[in-house]
PyMOL Python script that loads the backbone (N, CA, C, O; Angstrom):
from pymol import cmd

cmd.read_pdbstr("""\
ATOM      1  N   UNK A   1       0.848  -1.174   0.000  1.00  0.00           N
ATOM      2  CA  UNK A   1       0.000   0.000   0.000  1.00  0.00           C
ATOM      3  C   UNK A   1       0.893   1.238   0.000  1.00  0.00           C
ATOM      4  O   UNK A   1       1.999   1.294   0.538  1.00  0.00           O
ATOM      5  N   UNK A   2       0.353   2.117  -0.593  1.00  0.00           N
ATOM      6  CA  UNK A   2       1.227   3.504  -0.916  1.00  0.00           C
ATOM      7  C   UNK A   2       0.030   4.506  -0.770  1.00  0.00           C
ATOM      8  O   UNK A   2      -1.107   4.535  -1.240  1.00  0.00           O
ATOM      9  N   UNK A   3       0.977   5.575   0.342  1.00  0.00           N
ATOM     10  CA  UNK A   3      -0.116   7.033   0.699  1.00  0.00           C
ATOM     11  C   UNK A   3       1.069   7.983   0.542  1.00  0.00           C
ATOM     12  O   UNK A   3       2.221   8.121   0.952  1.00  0.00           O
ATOM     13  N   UNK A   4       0.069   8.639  -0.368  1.00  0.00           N
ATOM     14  CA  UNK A   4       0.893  10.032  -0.826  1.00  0.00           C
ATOM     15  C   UNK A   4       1.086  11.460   0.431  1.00  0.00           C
ATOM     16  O   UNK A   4       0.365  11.806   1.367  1.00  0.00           O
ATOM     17  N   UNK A   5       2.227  11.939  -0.032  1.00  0.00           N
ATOM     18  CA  UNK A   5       2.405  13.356   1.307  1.00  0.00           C
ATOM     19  C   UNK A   5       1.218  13.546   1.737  1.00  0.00           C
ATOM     20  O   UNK A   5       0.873  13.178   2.860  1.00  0.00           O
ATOM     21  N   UNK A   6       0.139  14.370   0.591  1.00  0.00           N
ATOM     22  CA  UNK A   6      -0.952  14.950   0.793  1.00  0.00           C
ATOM     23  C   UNK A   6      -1.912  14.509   1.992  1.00  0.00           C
ATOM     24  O   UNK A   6      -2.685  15.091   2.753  1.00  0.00           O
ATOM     25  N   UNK A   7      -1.482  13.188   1.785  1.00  0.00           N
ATOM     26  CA  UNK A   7      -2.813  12.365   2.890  1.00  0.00           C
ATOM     27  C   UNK A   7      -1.560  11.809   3.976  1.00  0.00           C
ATOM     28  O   UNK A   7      -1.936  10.700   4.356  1.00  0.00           O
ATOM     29  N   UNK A   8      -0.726  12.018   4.379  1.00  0.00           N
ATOM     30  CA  UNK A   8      -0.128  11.653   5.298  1.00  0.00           C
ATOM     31  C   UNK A   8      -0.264  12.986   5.864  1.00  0.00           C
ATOM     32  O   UNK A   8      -1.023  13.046   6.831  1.00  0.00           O
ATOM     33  N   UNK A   9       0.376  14.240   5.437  1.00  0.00           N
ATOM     34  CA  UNK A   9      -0.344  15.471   6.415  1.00  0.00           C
ATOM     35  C   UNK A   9      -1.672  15.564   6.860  1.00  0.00           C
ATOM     36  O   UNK A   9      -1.910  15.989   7.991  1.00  0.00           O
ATOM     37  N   UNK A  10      -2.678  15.167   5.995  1.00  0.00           N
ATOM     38  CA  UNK A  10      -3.930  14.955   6.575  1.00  0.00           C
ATOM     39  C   UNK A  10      -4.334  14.337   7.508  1.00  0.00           C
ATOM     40  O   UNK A  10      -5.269  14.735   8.204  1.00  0.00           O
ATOM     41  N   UNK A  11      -3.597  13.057   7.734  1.00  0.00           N
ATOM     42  CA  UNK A  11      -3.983  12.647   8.983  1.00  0.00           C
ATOM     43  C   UNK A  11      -3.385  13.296  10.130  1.00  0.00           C
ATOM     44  O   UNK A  11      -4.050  13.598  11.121  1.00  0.00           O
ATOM     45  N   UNK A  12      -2.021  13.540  10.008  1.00  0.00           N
ATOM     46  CA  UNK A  12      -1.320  13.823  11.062  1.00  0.00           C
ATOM     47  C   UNK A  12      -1.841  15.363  11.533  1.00  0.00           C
ATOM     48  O   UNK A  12      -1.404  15.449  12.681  1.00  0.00           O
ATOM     49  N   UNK A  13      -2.421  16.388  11.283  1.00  0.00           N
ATOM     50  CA  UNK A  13      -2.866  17.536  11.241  1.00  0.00           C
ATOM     51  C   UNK A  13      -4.289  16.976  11.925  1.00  0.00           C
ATOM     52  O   UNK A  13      -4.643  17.710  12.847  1.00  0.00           O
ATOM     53  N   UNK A  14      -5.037  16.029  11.725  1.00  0.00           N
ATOM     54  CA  UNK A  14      -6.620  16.139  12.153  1.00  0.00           C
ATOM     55  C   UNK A  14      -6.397  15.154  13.175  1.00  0.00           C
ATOM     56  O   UNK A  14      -7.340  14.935  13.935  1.00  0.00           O
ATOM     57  N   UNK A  15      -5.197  14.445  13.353  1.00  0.00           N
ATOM     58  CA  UNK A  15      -4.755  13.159  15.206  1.00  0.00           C
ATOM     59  C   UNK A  15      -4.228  14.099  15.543  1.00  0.00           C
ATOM     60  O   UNK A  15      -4.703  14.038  16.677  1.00  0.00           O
ATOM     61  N   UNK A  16      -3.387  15.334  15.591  1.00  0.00           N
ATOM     62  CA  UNK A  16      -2.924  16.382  15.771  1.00  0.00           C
ATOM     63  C   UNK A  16      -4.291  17.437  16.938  1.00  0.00           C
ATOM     64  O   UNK A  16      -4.276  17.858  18.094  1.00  0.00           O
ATOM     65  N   UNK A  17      -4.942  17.457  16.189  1.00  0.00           N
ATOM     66  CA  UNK A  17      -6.072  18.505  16.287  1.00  0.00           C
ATOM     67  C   UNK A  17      -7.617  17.373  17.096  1.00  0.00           C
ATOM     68  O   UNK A  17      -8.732  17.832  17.345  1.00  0.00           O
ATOM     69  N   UNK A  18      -7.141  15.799  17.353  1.00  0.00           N
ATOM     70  CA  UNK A  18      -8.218  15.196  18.420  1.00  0.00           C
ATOM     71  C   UNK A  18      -9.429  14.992  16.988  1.00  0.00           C
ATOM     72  O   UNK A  18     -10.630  15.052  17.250  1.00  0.00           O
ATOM     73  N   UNK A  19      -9.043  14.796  15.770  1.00  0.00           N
ATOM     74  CA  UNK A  19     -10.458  14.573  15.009  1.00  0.00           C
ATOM     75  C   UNK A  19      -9.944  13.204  14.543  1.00  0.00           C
ATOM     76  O   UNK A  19      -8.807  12.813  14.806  1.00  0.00           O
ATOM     77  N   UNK A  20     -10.955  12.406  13.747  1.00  0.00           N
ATOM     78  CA  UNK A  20     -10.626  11.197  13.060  1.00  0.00           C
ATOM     79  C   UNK A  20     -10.552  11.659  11.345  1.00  0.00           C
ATOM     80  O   UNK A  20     -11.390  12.388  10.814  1.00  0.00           O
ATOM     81  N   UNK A  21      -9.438  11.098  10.688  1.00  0.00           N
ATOM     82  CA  UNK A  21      -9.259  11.651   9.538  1.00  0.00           C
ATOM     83  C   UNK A  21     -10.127  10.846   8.557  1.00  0.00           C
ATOM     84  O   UNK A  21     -10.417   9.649   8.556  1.00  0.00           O
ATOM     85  N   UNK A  22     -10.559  12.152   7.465  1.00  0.00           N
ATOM     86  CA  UNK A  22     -11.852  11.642   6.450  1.00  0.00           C
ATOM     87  C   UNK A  22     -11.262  11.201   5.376  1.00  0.00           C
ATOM     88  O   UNK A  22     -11.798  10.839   4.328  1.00  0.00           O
ATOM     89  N   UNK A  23      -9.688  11.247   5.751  1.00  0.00           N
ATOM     90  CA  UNK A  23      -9.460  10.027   4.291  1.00  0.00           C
ATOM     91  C   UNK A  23      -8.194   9.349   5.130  1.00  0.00           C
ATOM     92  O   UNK A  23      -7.854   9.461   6.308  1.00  0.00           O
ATOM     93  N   UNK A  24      -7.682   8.649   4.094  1.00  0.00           N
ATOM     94  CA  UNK A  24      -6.302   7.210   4.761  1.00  0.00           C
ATOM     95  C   UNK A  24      -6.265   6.459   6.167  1.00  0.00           C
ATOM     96  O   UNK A  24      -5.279   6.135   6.828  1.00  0.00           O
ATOM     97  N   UNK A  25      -7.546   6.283   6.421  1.00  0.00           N
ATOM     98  CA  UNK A  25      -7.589   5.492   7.224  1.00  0.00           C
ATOM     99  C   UNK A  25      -6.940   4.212   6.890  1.00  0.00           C
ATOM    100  O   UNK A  25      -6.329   3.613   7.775  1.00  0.00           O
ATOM    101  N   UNK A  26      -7.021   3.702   5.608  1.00  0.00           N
ATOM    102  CA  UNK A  26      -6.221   2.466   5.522  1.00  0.00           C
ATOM    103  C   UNK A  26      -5.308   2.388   6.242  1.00  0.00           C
ATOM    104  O   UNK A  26      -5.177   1.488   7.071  1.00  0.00           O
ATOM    105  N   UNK A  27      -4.463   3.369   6.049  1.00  0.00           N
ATOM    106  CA  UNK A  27      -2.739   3.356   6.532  1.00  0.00           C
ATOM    107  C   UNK A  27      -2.571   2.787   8.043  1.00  0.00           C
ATOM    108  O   UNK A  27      -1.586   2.333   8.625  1.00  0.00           O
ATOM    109  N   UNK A  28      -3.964   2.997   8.468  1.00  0.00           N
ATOM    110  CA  UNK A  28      -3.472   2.709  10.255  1.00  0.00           C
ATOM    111  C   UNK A  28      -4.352   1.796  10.890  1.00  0.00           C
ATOM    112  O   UNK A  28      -3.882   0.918  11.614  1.00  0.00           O
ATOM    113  N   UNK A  29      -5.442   1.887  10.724  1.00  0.00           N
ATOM    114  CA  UNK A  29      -6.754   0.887  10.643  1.00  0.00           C
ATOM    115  C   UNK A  29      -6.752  -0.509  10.079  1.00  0.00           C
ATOM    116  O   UNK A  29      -7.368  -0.811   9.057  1.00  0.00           O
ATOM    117  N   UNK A  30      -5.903  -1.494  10.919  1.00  0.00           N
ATOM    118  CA  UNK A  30      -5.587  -2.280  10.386  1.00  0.00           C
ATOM    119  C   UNK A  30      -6.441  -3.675  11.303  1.00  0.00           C
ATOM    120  O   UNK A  30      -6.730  -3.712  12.500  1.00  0.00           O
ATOM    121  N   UNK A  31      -6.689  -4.750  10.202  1.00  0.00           N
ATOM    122  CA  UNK A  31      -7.471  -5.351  11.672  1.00  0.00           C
ATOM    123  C   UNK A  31      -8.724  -5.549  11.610  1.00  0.00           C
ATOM    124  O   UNK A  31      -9.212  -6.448  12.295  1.00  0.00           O
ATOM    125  N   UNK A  32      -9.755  -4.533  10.542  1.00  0.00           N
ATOM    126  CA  UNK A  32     -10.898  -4.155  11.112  1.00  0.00           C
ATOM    127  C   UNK A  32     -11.796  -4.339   9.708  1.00  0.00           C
ATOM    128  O   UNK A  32     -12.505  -3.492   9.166  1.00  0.00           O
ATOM    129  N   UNK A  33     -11.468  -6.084   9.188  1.00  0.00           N
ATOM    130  CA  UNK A  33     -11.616  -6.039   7.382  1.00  0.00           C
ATOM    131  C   UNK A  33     -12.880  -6.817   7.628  1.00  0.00           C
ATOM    132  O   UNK A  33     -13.670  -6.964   6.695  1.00  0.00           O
ATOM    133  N   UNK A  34     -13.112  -7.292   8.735  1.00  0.00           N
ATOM    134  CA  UNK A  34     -14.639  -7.834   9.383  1.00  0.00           C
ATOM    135  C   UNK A  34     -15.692  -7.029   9.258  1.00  0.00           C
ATOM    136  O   UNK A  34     -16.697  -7.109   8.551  1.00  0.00           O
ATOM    137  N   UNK A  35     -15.153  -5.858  10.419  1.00  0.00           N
ATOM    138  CA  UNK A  35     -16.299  -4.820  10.269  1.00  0.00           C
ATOM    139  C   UNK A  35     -16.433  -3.944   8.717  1.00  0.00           C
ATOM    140  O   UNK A  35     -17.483  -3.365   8.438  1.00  0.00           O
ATOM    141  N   UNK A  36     -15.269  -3.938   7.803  1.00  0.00           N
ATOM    142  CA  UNK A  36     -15.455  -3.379   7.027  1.00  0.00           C
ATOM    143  C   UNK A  36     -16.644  -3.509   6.508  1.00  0.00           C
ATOM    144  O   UNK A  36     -17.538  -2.700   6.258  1.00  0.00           O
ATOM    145  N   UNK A  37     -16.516  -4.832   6.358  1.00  0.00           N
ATOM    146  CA  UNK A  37     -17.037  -5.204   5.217  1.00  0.00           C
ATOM    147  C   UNK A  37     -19.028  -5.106   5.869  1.00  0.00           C
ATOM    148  O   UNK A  37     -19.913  -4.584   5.191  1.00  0.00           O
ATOM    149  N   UNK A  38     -19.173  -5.509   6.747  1.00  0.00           N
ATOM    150  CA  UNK A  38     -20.548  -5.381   7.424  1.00  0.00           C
ATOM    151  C   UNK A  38     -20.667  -4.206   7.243  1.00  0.00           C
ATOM    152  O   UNK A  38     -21.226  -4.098   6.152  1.00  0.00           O
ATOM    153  N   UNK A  39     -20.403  -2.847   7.820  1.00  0.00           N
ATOM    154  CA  UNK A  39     -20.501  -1.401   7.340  1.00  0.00           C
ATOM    155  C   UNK A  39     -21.102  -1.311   6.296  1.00  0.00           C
ATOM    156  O   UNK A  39     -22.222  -0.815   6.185  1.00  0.00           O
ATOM    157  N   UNK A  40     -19.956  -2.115   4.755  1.00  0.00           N
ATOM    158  CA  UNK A  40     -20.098  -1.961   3.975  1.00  0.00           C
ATOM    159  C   UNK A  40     -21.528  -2.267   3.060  1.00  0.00           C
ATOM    160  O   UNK A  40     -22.073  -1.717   2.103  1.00  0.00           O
ATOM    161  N   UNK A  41     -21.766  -3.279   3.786  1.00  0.00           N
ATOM    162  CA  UNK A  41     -23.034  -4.033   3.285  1.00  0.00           C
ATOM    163  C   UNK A  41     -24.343  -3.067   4.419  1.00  0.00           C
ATOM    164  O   UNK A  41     -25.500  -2.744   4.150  1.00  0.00           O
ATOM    165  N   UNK A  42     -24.016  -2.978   4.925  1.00  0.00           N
ATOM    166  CA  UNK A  42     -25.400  -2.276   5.151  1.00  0.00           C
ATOM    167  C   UNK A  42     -25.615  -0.498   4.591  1.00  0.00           C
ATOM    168  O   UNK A  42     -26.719   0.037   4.497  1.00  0.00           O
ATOM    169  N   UNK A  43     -24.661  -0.005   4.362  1.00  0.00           N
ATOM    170  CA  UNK A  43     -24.654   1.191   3.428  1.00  0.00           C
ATOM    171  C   UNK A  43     -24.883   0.869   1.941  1.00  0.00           C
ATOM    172  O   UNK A  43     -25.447   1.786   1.344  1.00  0.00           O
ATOM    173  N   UNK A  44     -24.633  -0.028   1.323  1.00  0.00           N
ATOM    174  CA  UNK A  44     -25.127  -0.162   0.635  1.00  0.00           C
ATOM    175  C   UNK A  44     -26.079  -1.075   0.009  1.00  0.00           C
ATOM    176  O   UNK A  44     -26.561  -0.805  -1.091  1.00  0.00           O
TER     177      UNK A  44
END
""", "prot")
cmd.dss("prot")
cmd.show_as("cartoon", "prot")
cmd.util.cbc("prot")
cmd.orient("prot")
């Protein structure tokens, strides 16, 4: 997996600032391909 600058400042600026970041969660969220996928299925 590959995350570009752009979204590596993004996270670190909004865990920085106490928010959960609205993009690259991949990068750290690891673990959680269970719930993904349930999420996933009930949104859509």
């Amino acid at each position: 997996m590959s995350i570009n600058p752009r979204d590596i400042e993004h996270i670190f600026e909004r865990l920085r600032s106490g928010v959960v970041p609205g993009r690259g969660l991949e990068a750290f969220a690891v673990g959680i391909e269970m719930q993904r996928g349930e999420v996933s299925e009930l949104v859509c």
